[in-house]
N, C-alpha and C positions, 0 to 999 in steps of 0.2 A: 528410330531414335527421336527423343522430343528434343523442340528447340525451346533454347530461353533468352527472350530478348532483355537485355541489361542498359539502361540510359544511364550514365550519368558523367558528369563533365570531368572527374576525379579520373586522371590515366592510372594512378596505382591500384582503387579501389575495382576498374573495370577488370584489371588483368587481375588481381587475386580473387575475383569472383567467378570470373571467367576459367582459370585454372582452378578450383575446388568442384564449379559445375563440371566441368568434362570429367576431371576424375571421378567423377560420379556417373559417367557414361553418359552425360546430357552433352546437345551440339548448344552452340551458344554465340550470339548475335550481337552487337555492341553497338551503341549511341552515347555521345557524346554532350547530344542538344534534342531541343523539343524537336525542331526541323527537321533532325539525321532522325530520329524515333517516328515521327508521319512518313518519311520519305519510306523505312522501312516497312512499315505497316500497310503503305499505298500497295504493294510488293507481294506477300504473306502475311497471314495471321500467327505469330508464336502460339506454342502450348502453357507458356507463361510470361508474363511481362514485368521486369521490376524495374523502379524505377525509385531516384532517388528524386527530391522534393523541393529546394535551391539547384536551380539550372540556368544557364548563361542568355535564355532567352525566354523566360516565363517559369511560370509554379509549376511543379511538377503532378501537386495531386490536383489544382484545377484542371490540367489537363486531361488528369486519366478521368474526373468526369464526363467528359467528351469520347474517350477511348472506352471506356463501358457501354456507353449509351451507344456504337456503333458496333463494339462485339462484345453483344453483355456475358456470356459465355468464357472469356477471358480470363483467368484468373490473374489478378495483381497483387506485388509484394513491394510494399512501401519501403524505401529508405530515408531517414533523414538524421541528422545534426543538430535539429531544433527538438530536443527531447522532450516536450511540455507534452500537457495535457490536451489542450487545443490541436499538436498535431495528430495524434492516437484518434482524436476523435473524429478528425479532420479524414482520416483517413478510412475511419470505419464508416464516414458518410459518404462516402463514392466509390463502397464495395470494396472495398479492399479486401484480399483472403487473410492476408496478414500485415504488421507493418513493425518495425525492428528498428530500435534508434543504433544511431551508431554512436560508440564502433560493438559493432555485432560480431559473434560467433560465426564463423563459416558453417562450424557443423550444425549450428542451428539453421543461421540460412538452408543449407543444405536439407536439411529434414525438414522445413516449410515448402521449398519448391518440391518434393515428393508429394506431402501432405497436398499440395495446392493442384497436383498432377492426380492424383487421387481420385479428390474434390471436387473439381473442376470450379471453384470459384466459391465467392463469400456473399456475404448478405450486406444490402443497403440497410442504412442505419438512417435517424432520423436528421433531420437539419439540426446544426445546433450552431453557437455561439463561437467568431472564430478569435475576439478577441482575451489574448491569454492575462489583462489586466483586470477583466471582469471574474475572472474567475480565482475561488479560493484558494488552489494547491499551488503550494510553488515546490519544487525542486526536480535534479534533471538527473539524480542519482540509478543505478543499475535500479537498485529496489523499489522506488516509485515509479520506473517505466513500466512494473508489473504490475503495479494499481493501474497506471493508466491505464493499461489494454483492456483490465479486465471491467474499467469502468466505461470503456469505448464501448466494450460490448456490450453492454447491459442498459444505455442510457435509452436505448428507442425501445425497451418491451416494461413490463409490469413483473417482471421476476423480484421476489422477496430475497431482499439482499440483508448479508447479516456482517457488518465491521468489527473486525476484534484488533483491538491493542492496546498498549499501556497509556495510564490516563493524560494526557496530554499530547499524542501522536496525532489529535486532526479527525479521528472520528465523527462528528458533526459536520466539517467541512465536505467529507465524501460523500454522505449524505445529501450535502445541498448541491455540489457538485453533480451528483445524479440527475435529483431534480431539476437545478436550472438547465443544465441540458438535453433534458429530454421532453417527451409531448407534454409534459402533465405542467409546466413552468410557468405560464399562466396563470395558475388556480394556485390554493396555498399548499403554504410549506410548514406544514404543523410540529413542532420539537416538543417531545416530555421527557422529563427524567423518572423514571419509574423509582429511583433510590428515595427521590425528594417528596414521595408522594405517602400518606397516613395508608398503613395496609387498609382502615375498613373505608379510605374511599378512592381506591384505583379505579373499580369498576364506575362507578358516578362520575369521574375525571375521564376514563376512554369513553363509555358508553352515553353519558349526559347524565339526568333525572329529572322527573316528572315533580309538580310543587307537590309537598306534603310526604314525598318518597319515603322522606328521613327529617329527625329532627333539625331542622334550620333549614329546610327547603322549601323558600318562600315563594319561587317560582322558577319554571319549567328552563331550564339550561343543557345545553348540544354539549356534549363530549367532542373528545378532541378525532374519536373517528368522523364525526357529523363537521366541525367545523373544517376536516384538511378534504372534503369532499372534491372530488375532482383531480384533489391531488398526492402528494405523500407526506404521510404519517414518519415519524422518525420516534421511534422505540428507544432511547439512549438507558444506558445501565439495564438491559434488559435482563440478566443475568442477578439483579436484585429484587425480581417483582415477584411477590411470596406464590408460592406453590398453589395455594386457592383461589388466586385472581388468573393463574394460567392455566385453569384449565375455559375458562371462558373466553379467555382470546383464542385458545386451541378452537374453540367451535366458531366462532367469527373466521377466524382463517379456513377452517375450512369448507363452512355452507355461504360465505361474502355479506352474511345478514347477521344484524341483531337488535336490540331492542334495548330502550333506557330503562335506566332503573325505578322500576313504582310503572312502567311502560307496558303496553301491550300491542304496539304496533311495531313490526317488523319496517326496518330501516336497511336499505342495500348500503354495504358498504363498497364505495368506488374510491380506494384508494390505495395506495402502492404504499408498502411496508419495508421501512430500511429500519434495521435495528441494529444494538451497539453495545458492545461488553469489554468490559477490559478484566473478565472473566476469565477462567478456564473452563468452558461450558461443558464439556465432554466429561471432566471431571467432578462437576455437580451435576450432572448425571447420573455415574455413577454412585455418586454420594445420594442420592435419591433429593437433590434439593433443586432440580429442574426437571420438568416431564419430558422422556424422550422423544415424543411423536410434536411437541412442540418444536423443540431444537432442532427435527429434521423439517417442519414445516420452517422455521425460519432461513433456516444452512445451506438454500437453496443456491445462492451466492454467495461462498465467504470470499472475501476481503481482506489479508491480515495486511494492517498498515504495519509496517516496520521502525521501531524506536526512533529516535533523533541518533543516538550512539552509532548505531546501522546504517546510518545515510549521514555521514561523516562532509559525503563531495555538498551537500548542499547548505551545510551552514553558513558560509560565506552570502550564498544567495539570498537564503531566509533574513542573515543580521541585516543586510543592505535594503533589503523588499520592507521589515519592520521600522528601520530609521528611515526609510522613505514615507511609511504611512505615520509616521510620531511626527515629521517635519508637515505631512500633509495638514495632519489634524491641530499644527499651531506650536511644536514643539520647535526645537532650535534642529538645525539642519547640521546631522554630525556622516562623520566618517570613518573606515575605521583603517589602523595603522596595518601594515602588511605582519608584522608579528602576532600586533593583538586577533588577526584571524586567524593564526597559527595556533594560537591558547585556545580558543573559543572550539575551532576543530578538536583539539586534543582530549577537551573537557567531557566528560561521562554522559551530561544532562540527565539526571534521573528523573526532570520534571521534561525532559524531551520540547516540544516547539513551543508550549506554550511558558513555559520557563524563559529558553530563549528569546521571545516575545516580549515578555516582562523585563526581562533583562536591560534591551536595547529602546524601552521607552524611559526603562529608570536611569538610563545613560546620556539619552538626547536630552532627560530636563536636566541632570546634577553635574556632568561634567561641564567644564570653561571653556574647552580646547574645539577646535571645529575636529580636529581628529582625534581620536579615542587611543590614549597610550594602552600598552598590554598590561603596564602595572596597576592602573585603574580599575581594568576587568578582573582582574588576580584580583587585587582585595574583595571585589564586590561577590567573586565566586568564592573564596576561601583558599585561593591557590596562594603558593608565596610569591612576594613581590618582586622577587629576582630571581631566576634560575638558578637551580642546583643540582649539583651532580651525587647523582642519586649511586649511595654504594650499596653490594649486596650486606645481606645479613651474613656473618661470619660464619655463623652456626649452620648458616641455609647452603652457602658456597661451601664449607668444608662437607658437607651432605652429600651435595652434589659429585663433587670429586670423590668421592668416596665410591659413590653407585658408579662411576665411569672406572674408576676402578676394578672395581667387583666385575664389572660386565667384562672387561680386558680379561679377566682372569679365567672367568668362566663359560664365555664365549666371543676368542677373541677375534670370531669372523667378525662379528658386529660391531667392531669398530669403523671398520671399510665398506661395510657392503653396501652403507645410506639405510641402516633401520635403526638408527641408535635415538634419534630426536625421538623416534616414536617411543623406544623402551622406556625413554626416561620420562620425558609426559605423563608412558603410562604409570609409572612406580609413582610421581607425585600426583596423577587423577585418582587413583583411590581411595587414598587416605583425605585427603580435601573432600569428596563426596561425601565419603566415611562421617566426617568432622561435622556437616552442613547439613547433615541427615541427620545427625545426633541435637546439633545444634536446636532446627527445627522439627525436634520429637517426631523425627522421621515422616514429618509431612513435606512429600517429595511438590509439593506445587510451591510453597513458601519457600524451599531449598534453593530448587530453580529461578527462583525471582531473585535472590539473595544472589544465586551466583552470575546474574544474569544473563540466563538462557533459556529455553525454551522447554516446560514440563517433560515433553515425546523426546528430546533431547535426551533429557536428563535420563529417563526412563529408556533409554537404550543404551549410554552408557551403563548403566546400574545393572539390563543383561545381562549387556556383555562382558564386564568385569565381574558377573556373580556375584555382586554384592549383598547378601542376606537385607532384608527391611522388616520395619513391623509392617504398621499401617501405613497406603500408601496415601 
């Protein structure tokens, strides 16, 4: 039987971990403090060790640097409460196998100490940066603890990562995120927008040219592969850069060389490639308007950042972290009212953070009040000024009871049996798909965005309701 040693100072957290390990046939070891976790390990080696990260007498993952470096063989399962980005990473630099913010899944716990039993341990990650004020991401939502992890792991190698989401989700920021903490931080941090760039001179802008290349080329200039040398490149809109400039970054990606234009001397490229779409790239694939052997050279890491809508727990952070940086930068120092975060969460953000952002600097200069009433943000978002009680459509309500009807009549187990929310969802998903497909002349990617959700979504209800299409 394996043992699993558990520290942490929380007596609920110890005992409902400890009861999910044994029912999983593990024996299981319990610490309270850094001290009761040495005294134990003075003692036996576990076959895993998790430990949570605020403890009543030191840091929990300073410590397990110490507890690696005498049994590196160990595998370790981080917990903490500090959800940031700084911890993920914190954690991937002192070998962690895995590390899980709370409050976490048992069953997931439980399928990492397998995995981690498996395994037998994780890989040391690069030093990095443990201050969470120097860095760009903020929020501690379910769906950015899944960035974090996956940008913990990726910050100490050279892996080509590729960030997809809607435009204003922070794409740029993961990016430099990447780069500031990892080896290459040092040396620069080169951005292009490949949308912003004349098709016939993409290639002259990544690659450089030689004087005389091209008309107006009066003297000899580095591309932006030549100028992020040592460091990384950031491909942003890559998903817009026409079809004839990719096939020549396909060959830089994959011999690490190339050459300026009007050039004849090969150039090693040494530098890490993060790219960025708020495309649906697999779909202009299909459409033949991006080369496939590209897209899997870039896709090597995706990354889908998740809307602002999706990450709902972190707006309150976001507006407070923005009016903090508008008061930094000389603005007036505002607050906001316990309601007006109430609005602000409720609100759709179709421009997602970077909206938000805008938002709370055009707040901290035009409002008076050192606090932000909700009725001020309602006007400036187009909400109404005072709440209303919102009644159904008559036509829509009389519908409704109609189909609860019909189902009572023609099968009236499904009133009781707990399938009836589904039945009716599903009678009103068809026809809304139906409408939103016709709407956008049955192109299912504009559909999805309209309705907003996600293409592979969309494309598996449409499946599974057998919905005839044209083109997809």
């Amino acid at each position: 039987m394996s043992t699993i040693l558990v520290c942490d100072d929380d007596a609920a957290i110890r005992t409902v971990v400890a009861q999910a390990l044994r029912r999983a046939g593990h024996g299981v070891v319990t610490a309270d403090s850094l001290t009761r976790l040495d005294q134990l390990l003075a003692t036996s080696t576990p076959d895993v060790l998790i430990s949570d990260v605020v403890l009543p007498d030191g840091d929990g993952i300073e410590r397990m640097r110490e507890v690696t470096s005498r049994f590196p063989d160990l595998p370790i399962i981080i917990l903490s409460a500090r959800n940031t980005l700084t911890t993920a990473v914190r954690a991937a630099d002192v070998g962690a196998y895995e590390y899980l913010p709370k409050p976490f899944d048992l069953d997931v716990l439980t399928r990492a100490v397998a995995g981690a039993l498996a395994r037998g341990g994780g890989v040391t990650e690069a030093e990095a940066p443990t201050d969470d004020a120097a860095l760009p991401l903020i929020g501690r939502s379910p769906a950015m603890q899944d960035v974090y992890r996956v940008i913990a792991r990726v910050v100490s190698n050279d892996l080509t990562v590729l960030v997809s989401g809607e435009s204003g989700t922070g794409k740029e920021l993961v990016a430099r995120a990447i780069h500031d903490l990892g080896p290459r931080r040092a040396a620069p941090f080169v951005a292009i927008n490949m949308a912003a760039i004349p098709r016939d001179l993409i290639e002259a802008e990544l690659f450089g040219h030689e004087r005389g290349a091209f008309t107006g080329a009066a003297a000899r200039t580095a591309g932006r592969f030549e100028q992020a040398g040592g460091g990384t490149l950031f491909l942003d809109e890559i998903g817009d850069m026409p079809i004839e400039a990719q096939t020549r970054l396909l060959r830089v990606l994959q011999t690490g060389e190339f050459t300026t234009v009007g050039g004849t001397r090969t150039i090693r490229a040494d530098v890490r490639i993060v790219a960025a779409t708020n495309r649906d790239l697999t779909a202009q694939v299909a459409a033949g308007l991006f080369r496939e052997d590209l897209f899997y050279r870039l896709n090597v890491v995706p990354i889908a950042l998740p809307a602002l809508r999706e990450r709902q727990q972190d707006v309150a952070l976001l507006a407070q972290h923005f009016l903090g940086r508008a008061a930094d930068q000389g603005l007036p120092r505002r607050r906001l009212a316990a309601d007006t975060v109430a609005a602000l969460e409720a609100y759709h953000w179709p421009g997602n953070v970077r909206e938000l952002e805008n938002l709370m600097r055009r707040l901290a200069a035009l409002t008076r009040d050192e606090v932000i009433a909700v009725d001020v943000v309602e006007a400036m978002l187009g909400a109404p000024a005072a709440p209303t009680v919102s009644t159904p459509d008559i036509e829509m309500a009389a519908a409704v009871r109609a189909l609860v009807d019909r189902i009572a009549r023609e099968r009236p187990e499904a009133i009781d049996d707990g399938t009836l929310y589904d039945r009716v969802i599903g009678e009103v998903e068809r026809p809304l798909i139906e409408a939103m497909l016709a709407r956008h002349g049955q192109n299912q990617l504009r559909a999805a965005r309209a309705l907003g959700i996600n293409r592979n979504t969309l494309k598996k209800r449409i499946d599974l309701l057998g919905i005839g299409t044209g083109r997809g």
